[in-house]
N, C-alpha and C positions, 0 to 999 in steps of 0.2 A: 671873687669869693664871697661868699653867704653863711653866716654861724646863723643857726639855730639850736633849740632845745625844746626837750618835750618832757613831760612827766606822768606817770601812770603806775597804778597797782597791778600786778598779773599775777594770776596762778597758774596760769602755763601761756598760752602762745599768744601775746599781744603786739599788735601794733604799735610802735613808740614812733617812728618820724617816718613820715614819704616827701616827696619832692616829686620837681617835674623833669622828667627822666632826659627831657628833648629840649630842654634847655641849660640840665646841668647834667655833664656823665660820669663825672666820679665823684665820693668824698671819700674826707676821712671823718671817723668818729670814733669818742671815745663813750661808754656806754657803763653807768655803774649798776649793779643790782645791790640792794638791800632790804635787808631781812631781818628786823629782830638787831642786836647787837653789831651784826656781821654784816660785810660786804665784800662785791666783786667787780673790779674794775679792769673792762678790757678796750685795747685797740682793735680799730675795725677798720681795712682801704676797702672800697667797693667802686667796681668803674663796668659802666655799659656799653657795650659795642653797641654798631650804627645798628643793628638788628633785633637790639632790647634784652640781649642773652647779657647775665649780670656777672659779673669774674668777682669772687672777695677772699680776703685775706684776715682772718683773726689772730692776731699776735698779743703782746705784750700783756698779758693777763697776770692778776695777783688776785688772790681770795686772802680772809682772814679764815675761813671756814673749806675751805675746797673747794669743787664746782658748783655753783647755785645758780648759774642759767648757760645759755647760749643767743648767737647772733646770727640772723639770716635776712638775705636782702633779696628781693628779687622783683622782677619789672611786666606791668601786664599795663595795655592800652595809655604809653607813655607816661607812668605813674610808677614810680621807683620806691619802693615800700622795705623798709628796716624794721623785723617782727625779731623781738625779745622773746626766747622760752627758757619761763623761769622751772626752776626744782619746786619751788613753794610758793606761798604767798609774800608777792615782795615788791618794794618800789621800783622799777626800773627808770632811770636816767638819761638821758642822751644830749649830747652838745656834738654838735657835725661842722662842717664846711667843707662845701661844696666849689666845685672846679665848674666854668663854665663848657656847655660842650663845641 
């Protein structure tokens, strides 16, 4: 297993963590957005078949304010990419660990 963490501003569709998709094929992460006062803390499983097609699961979500982003993962020339889309302008978080493939 591999923890890492990334950190960035976004006002809508950034980039927060990639890996190498053909050495590790799933993780989980936990992903916070903040904004101002508020934040949004969700769980996120993502795992790649042998074909690089990405399967994910966003559960355990809590906001102090409602929805203020979302989580998308997906895999192009074995490079597995977790894109944060924030509502506003806001810090996005990520702390992963990854399963090896």
């Amino acid at each position: 297993a591999v923890a890492a963490s990334a950190s960035t501003t976004a006002a809508s569709s950034t980039t927060v963590f990639s890996w190498d998709a053909t050495a590790y094929s799933a993780g989980k992460f936990v992903v916070k957005i903040a904004a101002g006062v508020h934040t949004q803390v969700i769980e996120v499983l993502a795992t790649l078949d042998t074909s690089g097609n990405v399967h994910l699961t966003q559960y355990a979500e809590v906001s102090t304010n409602g929805d203020m982003g979302s989580i998308s993962v997906s895999s192009s020339s074995g490079t597995a990419v977790l894109t944060a889309t924030t509502t506003s302008n806001a810090t996005v978080t990520v702390f992963g660990t990854l399963l090896v493939a």
